[in-house]
N, C-alpha and C positions, 0 to 999 in steps of 0.2 A: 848615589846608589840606585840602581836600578829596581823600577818597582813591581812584584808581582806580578807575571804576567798569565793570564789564566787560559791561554789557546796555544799559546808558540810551539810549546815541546814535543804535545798530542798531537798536533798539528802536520810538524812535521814528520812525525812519524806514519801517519796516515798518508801523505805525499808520497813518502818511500814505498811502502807497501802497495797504494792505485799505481804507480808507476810501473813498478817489477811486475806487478799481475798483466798490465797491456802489452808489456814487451814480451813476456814468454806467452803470452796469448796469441798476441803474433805471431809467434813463429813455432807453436806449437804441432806435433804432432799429434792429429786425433785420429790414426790408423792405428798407432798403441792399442794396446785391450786395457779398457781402464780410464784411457786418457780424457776423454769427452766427457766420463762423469767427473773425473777429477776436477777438471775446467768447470765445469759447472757448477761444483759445489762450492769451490775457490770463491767464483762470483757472487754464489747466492750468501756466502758468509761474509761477504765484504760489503752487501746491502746490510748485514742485519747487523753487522759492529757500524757502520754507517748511522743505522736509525738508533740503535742502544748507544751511540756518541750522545747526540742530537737528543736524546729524551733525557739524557744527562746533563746536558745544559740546558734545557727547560729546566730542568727540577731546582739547579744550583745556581746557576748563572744568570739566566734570562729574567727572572723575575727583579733579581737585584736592579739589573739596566731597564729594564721597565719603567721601575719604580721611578729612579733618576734620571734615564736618556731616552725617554718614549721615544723620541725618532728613530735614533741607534736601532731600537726592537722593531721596530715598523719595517727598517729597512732589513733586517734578517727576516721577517716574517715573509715579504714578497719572493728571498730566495727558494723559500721551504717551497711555494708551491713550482718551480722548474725542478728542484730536485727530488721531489714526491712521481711525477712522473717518470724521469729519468731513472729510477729505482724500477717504478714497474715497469718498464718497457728492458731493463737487466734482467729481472728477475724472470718474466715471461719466455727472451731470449736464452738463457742458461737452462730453465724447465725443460724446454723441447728441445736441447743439443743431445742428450744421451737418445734421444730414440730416433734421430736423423739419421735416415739409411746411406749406407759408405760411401754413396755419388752425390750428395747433397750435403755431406759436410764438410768440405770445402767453403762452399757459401754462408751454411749453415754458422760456421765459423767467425766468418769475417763479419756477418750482422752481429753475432755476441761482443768480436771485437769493437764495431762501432756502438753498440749500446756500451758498453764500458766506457769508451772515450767517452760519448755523452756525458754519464756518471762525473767522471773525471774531469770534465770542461766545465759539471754546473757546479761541480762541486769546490773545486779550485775557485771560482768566484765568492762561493760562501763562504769559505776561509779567507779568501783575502775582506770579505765585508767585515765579517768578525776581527780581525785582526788589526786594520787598517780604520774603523768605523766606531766599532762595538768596546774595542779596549781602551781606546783613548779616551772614549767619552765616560766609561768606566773611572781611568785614571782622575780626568775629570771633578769627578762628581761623588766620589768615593775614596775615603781613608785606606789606608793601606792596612789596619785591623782587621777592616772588613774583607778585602778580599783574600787575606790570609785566613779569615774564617770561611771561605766559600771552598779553599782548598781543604782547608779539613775536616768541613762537612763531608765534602766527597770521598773524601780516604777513611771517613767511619765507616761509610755506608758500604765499604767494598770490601770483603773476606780477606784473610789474608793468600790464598791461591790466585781472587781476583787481581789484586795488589802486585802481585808477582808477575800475572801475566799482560799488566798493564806495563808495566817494569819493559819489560823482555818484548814488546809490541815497540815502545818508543825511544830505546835506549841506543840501540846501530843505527838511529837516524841523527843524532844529537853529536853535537860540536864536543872532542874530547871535557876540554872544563865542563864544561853543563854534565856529562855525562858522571864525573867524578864526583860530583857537588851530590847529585841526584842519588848514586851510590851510597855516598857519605853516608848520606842522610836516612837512606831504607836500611842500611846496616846499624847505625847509632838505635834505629828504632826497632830492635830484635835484640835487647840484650840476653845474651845466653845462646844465640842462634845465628851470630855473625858470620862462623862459616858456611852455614847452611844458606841464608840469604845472598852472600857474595856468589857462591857456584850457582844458588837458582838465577839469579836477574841476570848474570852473563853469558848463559847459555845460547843465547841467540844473537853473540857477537861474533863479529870474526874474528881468529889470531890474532893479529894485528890491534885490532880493535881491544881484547882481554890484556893482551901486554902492555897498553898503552895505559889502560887502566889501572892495572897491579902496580905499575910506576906512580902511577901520581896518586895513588891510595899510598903507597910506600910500605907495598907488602908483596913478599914472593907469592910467585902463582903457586907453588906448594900448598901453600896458605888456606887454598878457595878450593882447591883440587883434592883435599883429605882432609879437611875439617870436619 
């Protein structure tokens, strides 16, 4: 049976999300009225779920592998400081896109663009350290009690709107099964509120995605749709 894994799901969810922001960043129009602040707010919100990830596993995770994997923490600690700069050199570049005059944002553009890739390059290393580094030495060195307690330390500490929009952040990145399991599970835990929990987490699936689901929950979209 597969053991707890406490980066995978977040993880890839976060992937999907850097990825679709650099491709329509790319090819973005900032002639639009609107569009350059938009772009910019996108990024500067993708630094700040970046760093409130990251202070979240400080709080819950890191200390556990510390405790048991000093090196494991060592070796994530050396990524924090590439991806400490590569945040402020996003954040700096998105600041100054909304008052870049219409002949310089063209350029103006593609440095935001390239500070995102950066983001995205240091940060894809840090997920894979954690992932490939950080979890195994976890498995390791750690009962499967325990890390089941580190998930629901973290799902106390989060409202139930947080919870939702954690939901709805990582769920159209995740392999249909994970995706049902994960459902299961936020609906089993809302008794009296199951329709209301099924329509809010799938809202930010596709079509495709929602029927695929309503199937292997074994309940008509009706169901989620007028609850």
């Amino acid at each position: 049976m597969p053991r707890t894994d406490l980066y995978r799901n977040v993880h890839m969810g976060q992937r999907a999300r850097m990825f679709a922001l650099a491709v329509e960043l790319g090819a973005a129009d900032l002639d639009r009225a609107g569009a350059a602040t938009a772009y910019a707010e996108r990024c500067l919100a993708l630094t700040s779920e970046l760093r409130e990830h990251a202070d979240h596993e400080d709080t819950f995770i890191h200390p556990l592998l510390r405790e048991r994997a000093p090196a494991a923490a060592d070796a994530l600690d050396a990524e924090h400081l590439r991806l400490d700069a590569a945040f402020v050199a996003l954040d700096a570049g998105a600041r100054a896109l909304p008052g870049t005059p219409a002949d310089g944002l063209p350029e103006a553009r593609h440095g935001l663009y390239l500070a995102l890739n950066e983001v995205i390059a240091a940060y894809l290393a840090h997920l894979h350290a954690e992932e490939t580094v950080a979890m195994p030495a976890l498995w390791e060195h750690t009962a499967e009690d325990e890390l089941e307690a580190v998930f629901a330390a973290f799902r106390a500490s989060r409202t139930a709107a947080e919870g939702l929009a954690d939901l709805r952040a990582m769920l159209p990145a995740l392999p249909a099964p994970t995706r049902a399991a994960i459902v299961r599970g936020a609906v089993a835990a809302t008794p009296g509120e199951e329709h209301r929990t099924l329509a809010a987490v799938t809202t930010a699936l596709a079509p495709d995605q929602r029927d695929h689901l309503y199937t292997d929950l074994g309940l008509p979209e009706v169901w989620a749709l007028h609850g």
